[in-house]
NULOFI-119513 format. One line per 4 residues: number of its first residue (from 1); their letters; for each residue x, y, z of C-alpha. Coordinates in steps of 0.001 Angstrom, whole numbers. Layout:
N
NUM) a) X Y Z ~ ...
END
This chain:
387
1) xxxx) -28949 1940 -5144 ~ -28142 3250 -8551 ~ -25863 6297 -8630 ~ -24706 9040 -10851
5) xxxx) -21148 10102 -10328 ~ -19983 13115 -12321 ~ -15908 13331 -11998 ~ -13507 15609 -13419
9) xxxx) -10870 13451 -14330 ~ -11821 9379 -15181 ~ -8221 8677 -15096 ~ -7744 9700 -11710
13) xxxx) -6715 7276 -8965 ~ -8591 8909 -6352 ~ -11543 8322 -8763 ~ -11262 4503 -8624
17) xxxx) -10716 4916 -5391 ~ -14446 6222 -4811 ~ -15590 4058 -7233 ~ -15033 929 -5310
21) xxxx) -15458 2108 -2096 ~ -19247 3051 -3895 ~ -19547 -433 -5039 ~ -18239 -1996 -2099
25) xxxx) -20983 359 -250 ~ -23829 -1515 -2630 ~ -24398 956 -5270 ~ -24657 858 -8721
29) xxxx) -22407 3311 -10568 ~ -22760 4944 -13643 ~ -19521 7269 -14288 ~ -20090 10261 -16079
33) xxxx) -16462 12787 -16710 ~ -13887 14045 -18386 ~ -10804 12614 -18802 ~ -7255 14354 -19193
37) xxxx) -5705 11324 -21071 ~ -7012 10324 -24717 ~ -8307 7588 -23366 ~ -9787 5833 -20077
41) xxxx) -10718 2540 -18400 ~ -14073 1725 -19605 ~ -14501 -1037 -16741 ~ -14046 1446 -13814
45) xxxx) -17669 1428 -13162 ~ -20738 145 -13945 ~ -21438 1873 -16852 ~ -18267 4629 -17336
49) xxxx) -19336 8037 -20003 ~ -16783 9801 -21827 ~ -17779 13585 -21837 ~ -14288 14654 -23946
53) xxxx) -10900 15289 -22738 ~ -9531 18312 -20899 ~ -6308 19919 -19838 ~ -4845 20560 -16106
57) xxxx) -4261 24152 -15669 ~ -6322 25149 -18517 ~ -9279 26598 -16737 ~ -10483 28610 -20099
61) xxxx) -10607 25303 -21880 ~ -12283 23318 -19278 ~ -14961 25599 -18829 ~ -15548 25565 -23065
65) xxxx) -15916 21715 -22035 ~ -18529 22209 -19735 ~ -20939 23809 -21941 ~ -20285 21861 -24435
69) xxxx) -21657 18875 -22174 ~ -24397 20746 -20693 ~ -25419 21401 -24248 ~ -24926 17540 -25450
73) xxxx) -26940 16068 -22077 ~ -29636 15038 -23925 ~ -27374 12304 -25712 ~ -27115 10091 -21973
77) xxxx) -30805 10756 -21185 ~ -31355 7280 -21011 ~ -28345 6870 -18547 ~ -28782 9475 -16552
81) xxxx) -32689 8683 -15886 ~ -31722 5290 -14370 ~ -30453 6793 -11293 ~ -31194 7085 -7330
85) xxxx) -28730 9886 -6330 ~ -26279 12332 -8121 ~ -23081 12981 -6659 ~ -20903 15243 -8655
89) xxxx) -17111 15730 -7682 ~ -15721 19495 -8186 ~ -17778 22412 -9010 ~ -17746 22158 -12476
93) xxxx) -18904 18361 -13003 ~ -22078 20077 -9947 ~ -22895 22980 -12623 ~ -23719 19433 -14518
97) xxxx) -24859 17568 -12406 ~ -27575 19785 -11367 ~ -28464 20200 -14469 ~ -28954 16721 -14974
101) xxxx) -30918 15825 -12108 ~ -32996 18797 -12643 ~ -33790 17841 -16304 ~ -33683 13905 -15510
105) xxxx) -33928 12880 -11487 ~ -35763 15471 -10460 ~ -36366 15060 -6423 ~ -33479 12863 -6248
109) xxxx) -30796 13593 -3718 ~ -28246 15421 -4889 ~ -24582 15806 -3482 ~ -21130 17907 -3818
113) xxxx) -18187 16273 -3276 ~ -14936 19178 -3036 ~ -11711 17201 -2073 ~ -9741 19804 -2838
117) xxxx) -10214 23816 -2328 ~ -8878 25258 -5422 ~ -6899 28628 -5291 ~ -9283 30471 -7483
121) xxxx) -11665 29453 -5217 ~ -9778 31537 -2408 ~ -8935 34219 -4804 ~ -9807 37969 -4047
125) xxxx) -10330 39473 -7782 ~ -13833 39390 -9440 ~ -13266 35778 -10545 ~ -12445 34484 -7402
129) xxxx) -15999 36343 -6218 ~ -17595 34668 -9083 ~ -16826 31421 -8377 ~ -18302 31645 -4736
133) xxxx) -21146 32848 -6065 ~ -21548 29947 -8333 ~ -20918 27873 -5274 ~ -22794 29112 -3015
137) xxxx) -26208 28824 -6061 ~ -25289 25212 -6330 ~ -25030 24641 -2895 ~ -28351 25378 -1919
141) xxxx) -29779 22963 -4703 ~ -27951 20207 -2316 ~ -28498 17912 -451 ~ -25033 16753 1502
145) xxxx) -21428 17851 1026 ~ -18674 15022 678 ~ -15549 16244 2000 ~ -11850 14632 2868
149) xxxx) -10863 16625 6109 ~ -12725 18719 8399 ~ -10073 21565 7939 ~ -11918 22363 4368
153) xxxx) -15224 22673 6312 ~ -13306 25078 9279 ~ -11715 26973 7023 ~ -13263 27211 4016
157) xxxx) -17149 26259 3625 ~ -18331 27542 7121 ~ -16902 30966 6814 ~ -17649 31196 3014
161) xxxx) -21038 29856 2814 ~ -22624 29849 6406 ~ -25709 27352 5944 ~ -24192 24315 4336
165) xxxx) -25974 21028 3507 ~ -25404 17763 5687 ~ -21936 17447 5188 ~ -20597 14084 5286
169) xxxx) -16955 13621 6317 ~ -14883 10775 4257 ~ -11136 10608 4631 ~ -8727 9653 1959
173) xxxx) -7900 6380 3613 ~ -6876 3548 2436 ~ -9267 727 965 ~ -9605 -2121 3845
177) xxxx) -8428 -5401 1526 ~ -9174 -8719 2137 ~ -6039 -10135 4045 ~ -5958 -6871 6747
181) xxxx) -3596 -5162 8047 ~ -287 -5797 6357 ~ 2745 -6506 8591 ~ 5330 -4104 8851
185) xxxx) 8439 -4759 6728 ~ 12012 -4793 8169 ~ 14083 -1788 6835 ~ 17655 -1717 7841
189) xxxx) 18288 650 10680 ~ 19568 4167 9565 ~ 21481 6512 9169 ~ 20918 6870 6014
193) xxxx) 17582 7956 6883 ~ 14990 6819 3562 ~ 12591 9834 3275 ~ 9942 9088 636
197) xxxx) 7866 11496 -1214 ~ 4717 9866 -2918 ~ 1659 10750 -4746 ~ 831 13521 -6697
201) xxxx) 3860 15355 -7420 ~ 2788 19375 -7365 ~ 4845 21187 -4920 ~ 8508 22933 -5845
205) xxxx) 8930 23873 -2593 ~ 8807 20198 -1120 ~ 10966 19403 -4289 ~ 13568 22349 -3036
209) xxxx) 13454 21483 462 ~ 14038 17638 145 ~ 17050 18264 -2457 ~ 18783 20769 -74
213) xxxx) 18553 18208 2741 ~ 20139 15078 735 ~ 22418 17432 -752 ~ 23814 19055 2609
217) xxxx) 23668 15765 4556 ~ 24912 12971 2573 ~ 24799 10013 4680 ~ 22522 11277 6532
221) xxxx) 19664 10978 4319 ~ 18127 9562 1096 ~ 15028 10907 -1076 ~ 12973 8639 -2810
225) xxxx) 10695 10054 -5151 ~ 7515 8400 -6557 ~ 4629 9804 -8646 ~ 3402 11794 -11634
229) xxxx) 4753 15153 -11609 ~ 2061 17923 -12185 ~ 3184 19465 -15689 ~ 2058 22910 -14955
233) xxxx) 4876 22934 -11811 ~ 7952 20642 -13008 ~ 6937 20171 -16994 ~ 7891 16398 -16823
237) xxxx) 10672 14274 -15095 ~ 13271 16285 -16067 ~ 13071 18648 -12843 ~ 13769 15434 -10451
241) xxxx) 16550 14265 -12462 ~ 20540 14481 -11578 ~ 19697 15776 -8077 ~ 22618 14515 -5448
245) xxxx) 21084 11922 -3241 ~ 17572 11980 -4503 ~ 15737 9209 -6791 ~ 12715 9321 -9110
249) xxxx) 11129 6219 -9816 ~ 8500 7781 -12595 ~ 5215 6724 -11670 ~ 3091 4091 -9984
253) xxxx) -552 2705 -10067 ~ -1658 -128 -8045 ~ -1608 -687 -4756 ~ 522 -3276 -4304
257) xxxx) 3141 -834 -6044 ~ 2472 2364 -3596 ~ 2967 -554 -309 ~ 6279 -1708 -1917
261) xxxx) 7098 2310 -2220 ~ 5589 2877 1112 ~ 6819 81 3076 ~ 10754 1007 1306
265) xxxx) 11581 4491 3629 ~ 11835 5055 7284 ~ 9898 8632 6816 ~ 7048 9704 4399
269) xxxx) 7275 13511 3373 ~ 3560 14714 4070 ~ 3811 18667 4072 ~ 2265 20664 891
273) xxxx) 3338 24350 229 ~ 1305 24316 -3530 ~ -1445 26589 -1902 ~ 147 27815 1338
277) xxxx) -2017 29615 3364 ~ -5403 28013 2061 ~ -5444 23971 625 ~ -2295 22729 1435
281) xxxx) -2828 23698 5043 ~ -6587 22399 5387 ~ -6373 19103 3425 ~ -5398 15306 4825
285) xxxx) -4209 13775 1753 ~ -3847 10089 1092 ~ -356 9757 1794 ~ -730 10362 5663
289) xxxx) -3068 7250 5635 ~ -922 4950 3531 ~ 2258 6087 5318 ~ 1264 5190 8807
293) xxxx) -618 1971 7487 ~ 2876 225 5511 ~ 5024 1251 8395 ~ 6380 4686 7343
297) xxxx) 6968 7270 9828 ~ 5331 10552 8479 ~ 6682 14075 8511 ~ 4403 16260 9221
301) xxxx) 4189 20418 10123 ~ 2546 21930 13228 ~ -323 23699 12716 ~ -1402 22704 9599
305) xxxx) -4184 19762 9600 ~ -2016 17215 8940 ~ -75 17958 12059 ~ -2939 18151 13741
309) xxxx) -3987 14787 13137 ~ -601 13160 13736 ~ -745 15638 17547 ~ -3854 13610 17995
313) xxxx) -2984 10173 17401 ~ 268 10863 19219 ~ 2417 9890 15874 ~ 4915 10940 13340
317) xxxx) 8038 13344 13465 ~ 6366 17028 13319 ~ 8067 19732 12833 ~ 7610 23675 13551
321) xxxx) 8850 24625 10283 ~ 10018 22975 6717 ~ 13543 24983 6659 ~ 16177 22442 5450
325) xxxx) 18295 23092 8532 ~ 15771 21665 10823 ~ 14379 18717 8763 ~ 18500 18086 9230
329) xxxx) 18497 18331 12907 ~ 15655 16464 13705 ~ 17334 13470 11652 ~ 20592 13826 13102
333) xxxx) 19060 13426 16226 ~ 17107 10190 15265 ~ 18247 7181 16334 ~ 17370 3041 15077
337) xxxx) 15534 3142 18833 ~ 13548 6384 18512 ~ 12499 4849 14800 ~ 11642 1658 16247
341) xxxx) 9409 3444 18735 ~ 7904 6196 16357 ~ 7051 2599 14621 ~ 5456 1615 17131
345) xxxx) 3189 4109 17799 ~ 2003 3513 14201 ~ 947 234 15273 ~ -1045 1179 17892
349) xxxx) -3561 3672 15972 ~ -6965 1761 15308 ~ -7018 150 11993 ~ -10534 2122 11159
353) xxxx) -7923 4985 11557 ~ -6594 4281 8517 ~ -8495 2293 6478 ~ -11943 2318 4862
357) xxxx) -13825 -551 6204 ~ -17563 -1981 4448 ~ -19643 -646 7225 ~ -18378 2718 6549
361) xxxx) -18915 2167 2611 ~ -22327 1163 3435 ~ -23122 4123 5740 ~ -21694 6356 2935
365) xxxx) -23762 4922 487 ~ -26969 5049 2923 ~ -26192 8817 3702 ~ -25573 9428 -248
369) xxxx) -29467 8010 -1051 ~ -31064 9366 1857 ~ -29139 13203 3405 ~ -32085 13962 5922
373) xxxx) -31944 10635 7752 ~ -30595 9806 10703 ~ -27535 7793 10155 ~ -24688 5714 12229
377) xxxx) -21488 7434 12221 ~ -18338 4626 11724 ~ -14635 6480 11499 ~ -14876 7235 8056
381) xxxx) -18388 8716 5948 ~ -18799 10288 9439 ~ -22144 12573 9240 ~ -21398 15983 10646
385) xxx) -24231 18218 12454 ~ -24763 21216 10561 ~ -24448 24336 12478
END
């Protein structure tokens, strides 16, 4: 199967990600996106298409990008014709893609992939409005609708939209490799209680929160930072630096670097206040997976989805609120024998739990090619009924 994957960002890591879970799934992939550095990885897929650099945060700019490439499609025709399915991640790489399998695959299936609910999406004014509208045009050309947690469809795309196309649920789990599950690694026992905060770096409030704790508990608890820090919140490393009991290790790529980070704290920070109210309380982001599959006991809030996956697998150290006073109290209450059996527990969840397996890249790949067919559901690319 031969697909076309419009992305928003080539040098993302959750791009490569999908890229070789795609592969892995027996497609063919020919990347077609922006990219926020000067440069990108020209291996990432089969055949990988620069469409020009953009800026994060500059919405004005990226949507000048947009038409520029609808405008200069013509120039991959030959690409783009060599394809089975279009899959186009984020609503502005759809107002493309659309375009290109209209002009180019017509007939071919065509799906939306939103990871992410972005807050103008949410937004009231006439933008906001706008933007739905868009949306909601584009997702009646469709054919399926790739999303990362089924809070986004409960929250967001049911309410917003009604009518939806199949959607296909595929969590932000980690890639099964080769040698399995890894074996836990053997942290001294606490106090000092290693709290680790990994991944994409956007929220002040976490930021606040976690430097209040080390900074009114010393001894208690350490901070270990990891990650690029999103320059429209912090502005660069600068923000993390000559905090009291906190560390920032800049940040990392592979994934034998995010175990090493992963497997190195007794607690992985998991709550996301960057869009409180709407995506930080609907999404199930990557570090939940990779937390509970090197070992690390997450944090997570009640009520939000996150804490109500870790309710349902019976794991992690929630919390009813993110004050620093009771983040405190729930570690001074800890002890190495509760840790060792909040451990435990981690053990115990079902490895498809947490990682992507080839069946499910297959299935994904199957549902991606053909939406209206029947398909079998494995833990991950799980095929929802539409209402």
């Amino acid at each position: 199967m031969r697909l076309q994957y419009f992305v928003h960002d080539l040098s993302h890591a959750d791009v490569a990600r999908r890229v070789e879970m795609l592969r892995q799934g027996g497609a063919e992939v020919t990347l077609l996106g922006f990219h926020r550095k000067p440069d990108f990885d020209r291996t990432l897929a089969d055949r990988v298409i620069g469409l020009g650099q953009t800026h994060d945060g500059n919405f004005l700019q990226r949507v000048a990008a947009v038409l520029r490439a609808l405008a200069g499609l013509g120039r991959h025709a030959e690409a783009l014709r060599e394809g089975d399915a279009v899959m186009a991640r984020n609503l502005e790489m759809l107002v493309l893609a659309a375009a290109a399998r209209r002009r180019f695959l017509p007939g071919r299936p065509l799906t939306y992939e939103c990871l992410d609910i972005h807050r103008l999406m949410t937004a009231p004014g006439l933008a906001g409005r706008a933007l739905r509208r868009l949306e909601a045009a584009l997702l009646r050309r469709c054919d399926a609708l790739v999303t990362s947690s089924p809070g986004f469809l409960r929250a967001y795309f049911e309410p917003t939209h009604g009518r939806l196309p199949r959607p296909i649920l595929v969590e932000n789990k980690v890639l099964l490799p080769a040698t399995g599950r890894p074996a836990r690694a053997a942290l001294p026992p606490g106090p000092p209680w290693r709290i680790g905060w990994f991944g994409v770096l956007r929220c002040r409030r976490s930021l606040d929160i976690l430097a209040e704790v080390a900074r009114r508990a010393p001894g208690l608890v350490e901070i270990v930072v990891a990650g690029r820090p999103a320059p429209t919140v912090f502005g660069g490393a600068a923000a993390f630096e000559g905090i009291p009991g906190l560390r920032f290790l800049g940040p990392y790529g592979t994934e034998a670097e995010a175990a090493a980070l992963f497997s190195s704290v007794h607690f992985t920070w998991t709550p996301d206040f960057y869009e409180a109210g709407a995506n930080s309380e609907w999404l199930l982001p990557n570090r939940l997976y990779r937390a509970a599959w090197y070992g690390s006991v997450p944090i997570g809030l009640a009520g939000v989805e996150t804490g109500r996956w870790l309710a349902a697998q019976g794991v992690g150290l929630l919390l009813d609120g993110a004050e620093p006073s009771g983040v405190i109290a729930a570690l001074q209450a800890m002890t190495p024998a509760r840790h060792a059996e909040l451990q435990r527990r981690l053990d115990a969840i079902p490895t498809a739990a947490l990682a992507t397996e080839r069946a499910e890249c297959e299935s994904l790949v199957r549902a991606l090619t053909h939406p209206g067919q029947p398909a079998a559901e494995p833990r991950a690319a799980r095929v929802l009924a539409a209402d």
